[in-house]
C-alpha positions as semicolon CSV with decimal commas, in nm:
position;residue;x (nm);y (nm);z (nm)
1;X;-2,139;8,750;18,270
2;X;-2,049;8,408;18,160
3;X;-2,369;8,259;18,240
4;X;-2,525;8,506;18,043
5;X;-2,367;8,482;17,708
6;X;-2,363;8,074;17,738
7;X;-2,766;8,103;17,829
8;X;-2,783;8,349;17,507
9;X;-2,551;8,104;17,314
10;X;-2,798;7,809;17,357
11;X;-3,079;8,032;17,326
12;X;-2,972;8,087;16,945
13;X;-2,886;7,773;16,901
14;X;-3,272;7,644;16,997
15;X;-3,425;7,881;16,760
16;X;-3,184;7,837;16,477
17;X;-3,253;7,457;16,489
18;X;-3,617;7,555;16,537
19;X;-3,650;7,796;16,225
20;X;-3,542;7,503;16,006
21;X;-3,805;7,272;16,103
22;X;-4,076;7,523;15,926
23;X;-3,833;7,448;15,576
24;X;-4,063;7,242;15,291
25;X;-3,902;6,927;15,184
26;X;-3,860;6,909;14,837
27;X;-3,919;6,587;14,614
28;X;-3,791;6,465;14,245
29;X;-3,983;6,167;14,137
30;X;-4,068;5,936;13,870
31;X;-4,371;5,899;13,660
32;X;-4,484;5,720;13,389
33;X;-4,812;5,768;13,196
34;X;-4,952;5,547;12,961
35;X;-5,195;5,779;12,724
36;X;-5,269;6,159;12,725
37;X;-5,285;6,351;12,993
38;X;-5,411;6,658;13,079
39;X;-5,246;6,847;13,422
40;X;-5,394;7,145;13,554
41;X;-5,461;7,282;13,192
42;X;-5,188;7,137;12,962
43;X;-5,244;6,842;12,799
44;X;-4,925;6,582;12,808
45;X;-4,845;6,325;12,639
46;X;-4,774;5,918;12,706
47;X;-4,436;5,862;12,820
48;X;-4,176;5,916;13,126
49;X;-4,126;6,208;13,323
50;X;-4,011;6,403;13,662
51;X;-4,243;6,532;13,905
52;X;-4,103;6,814;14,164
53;X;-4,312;6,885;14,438
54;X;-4,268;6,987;14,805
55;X;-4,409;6,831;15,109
56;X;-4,655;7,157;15,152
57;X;-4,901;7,302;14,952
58;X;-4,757;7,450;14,649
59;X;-4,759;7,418;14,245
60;X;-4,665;7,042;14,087
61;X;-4,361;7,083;13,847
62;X;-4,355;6,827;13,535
63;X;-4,043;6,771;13,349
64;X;-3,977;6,565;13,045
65;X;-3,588;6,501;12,952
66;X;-3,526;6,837;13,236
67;X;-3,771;7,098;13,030
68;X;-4,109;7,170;13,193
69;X;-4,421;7,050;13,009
70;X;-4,656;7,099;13,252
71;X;-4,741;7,292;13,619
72;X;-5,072;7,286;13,880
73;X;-5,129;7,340;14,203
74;X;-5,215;7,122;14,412
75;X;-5,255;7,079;14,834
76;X;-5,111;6,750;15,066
77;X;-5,343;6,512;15,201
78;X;-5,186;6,292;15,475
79;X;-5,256;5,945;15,445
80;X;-5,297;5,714;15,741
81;X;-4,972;5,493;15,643
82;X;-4,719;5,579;15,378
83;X;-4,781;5,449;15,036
84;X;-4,716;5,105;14,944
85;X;-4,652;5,186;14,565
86;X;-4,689;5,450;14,317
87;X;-5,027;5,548;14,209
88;X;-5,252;5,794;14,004
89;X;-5,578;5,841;13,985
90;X;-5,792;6,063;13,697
91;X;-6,093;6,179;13,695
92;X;-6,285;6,254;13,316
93;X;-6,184;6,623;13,154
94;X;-6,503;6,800;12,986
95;X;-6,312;6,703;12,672
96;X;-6,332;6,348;12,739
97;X;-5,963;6,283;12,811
98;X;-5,840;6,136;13,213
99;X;-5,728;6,448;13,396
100;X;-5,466;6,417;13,655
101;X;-5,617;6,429;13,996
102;X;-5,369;6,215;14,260
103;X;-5,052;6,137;14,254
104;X;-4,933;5,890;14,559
105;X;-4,550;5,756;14,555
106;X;-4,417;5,471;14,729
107;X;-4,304;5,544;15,112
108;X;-4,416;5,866;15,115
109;X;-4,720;5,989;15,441
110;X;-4,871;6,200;15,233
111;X;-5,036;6,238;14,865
112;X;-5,078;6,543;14,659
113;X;-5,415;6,631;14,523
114;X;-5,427;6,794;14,210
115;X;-5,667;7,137;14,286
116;X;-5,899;7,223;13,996
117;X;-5,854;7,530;13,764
C-alpha cells in the first residue's frame, strides 16, 4: 500500500511539472519609433512605447504611457542565435507609410512576425 501511494505521489508530481512546460512566456518590452507607424491597421505615432507579447503565436499588444494604441497578430519565427540588439523592419503600406512587419529584441531566440490583415 505504501508503494502505491508514493508511486502515485511522484506520478502527480511528473505531470504537474509537465503541464507547466506547455505555459506561454509572456514579454514587456521597449520600443521606440522614429516616424508614423502603422501596426496591423492602426496607424501610431513617433515616440516610446511597450510591446506585450508571448513566446507563441498570439496578438502583439502596444501600449503608450499603460493605454493600448495599437494590437496585431502576429506568429514566432525562431532565429538561429538570439538577437544581438533590438530591431524592426517595415515593409511600404498601400498608403505609402512603413508598416510594422518584425520586431527582434536583444537576447531573445525568437522574432515575431507581424501577420498581414
Amino acid at each position: 500500500m505504501r508503494k502505491l501511494l508514493v508511486r502515485s505521489s511522484l506520478a502527480l508530481l511528473v505531470l504537474a511539472l509537465l503541464s507547466t512546460a506547455g505555459f506561454a512566456k509572456d514579454y514587456k518590452k521597449s520600443w521606440t519609433i522614429h516616424e508614423k507607424v502603422m501596426v496591423g491597421q492602426q496607424v501610431i505615432e513617433k515616440g516610446n512605447y511597450t510591446v506585450k507579447f508571448s513566446d507563441q503565436n498570439g496578438e502583439l499588444i502596444i501600449l503608450r504611457d499603460g493605454k493600448e494604441v495599437a494590437r496585431a497578430p502576429y506568429e514566432i519565427v525562431t532565429l538561429a542565435k538570439p538577437s544581438q540588439t533590438d530591431l524592426s523592419s517595415y515593409t511600404s503600406s498601400p498608403e505609402g507609410m512603413k508598416k510594422l512587419n518584425r520586431l527582434e529584441f536583444n537576447g531573445l531566440p525568437f522574432a515575431i512576425s507581424i501577420k498581414a490583415n
